[in-house]
C-alpha positions in Angstrom: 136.9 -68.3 -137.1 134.2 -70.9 -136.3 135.2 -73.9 -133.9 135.8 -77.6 -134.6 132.7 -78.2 -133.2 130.5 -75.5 -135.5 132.5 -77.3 -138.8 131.5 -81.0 -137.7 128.0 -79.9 -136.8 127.3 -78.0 -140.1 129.3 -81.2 -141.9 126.4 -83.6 -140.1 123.5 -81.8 -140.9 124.6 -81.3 -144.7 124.8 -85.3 -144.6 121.9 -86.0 -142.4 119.8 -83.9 -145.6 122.1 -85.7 -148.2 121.0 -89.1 -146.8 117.4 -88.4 -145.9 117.0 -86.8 -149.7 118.2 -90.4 -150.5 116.6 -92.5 -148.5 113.2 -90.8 -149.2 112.7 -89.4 -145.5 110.9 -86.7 -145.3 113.0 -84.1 -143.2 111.4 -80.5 -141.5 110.9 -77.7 -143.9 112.7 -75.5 -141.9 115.7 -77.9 -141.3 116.0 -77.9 -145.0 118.5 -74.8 -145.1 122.0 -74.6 -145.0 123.4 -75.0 -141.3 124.1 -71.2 -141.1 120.3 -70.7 -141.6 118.8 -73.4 -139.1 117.3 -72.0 -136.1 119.3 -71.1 -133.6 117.9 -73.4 -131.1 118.8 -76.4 -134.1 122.4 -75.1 -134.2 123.0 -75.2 -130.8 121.6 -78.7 -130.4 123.9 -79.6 -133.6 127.1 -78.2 -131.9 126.2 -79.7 -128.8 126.0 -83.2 -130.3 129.4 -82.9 -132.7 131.2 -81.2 -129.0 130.2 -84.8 -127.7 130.8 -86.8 -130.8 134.2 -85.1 -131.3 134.8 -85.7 -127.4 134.3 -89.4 -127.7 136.2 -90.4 -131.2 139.3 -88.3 -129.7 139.3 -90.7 -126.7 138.9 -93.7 -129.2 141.1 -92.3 -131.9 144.2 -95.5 -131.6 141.7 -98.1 -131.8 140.3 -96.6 -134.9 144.0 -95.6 -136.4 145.5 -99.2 -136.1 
């Protein structure tokens, strides 16, 4: 079973690539893999940032639900 924080990291990254494709930014080679094949250290920074995303829209979630 993978955490709340592994699914929103892995959901980012698949729409940070989605948008860069878009927007004609160039992203690293190696970032251009599926979440579960990102380095390590890449995933842990990923999971890091969605634990403190996740962190602050909970505290925020009634301002953004009414």
């Amino acid at each position: 079973m993978t955490s709340k924080y592994y699914e929103l990291a892995k959901f980012m990254h698949e729409v940070y690539e989605d948008k860069a494709k878009i927007n004609k930014w160039e992203t690293q080679k190696k970032c251009k893999v599926l979440f579960e094949d990102l380095p390590q250290e890449n995933k842990d920074t990923m999971i890091a940032v969605a634990e403190q995303v996740y962190g602050y829209m909970e505290k925020r979630v009634d301002v953004y639900l009414t």
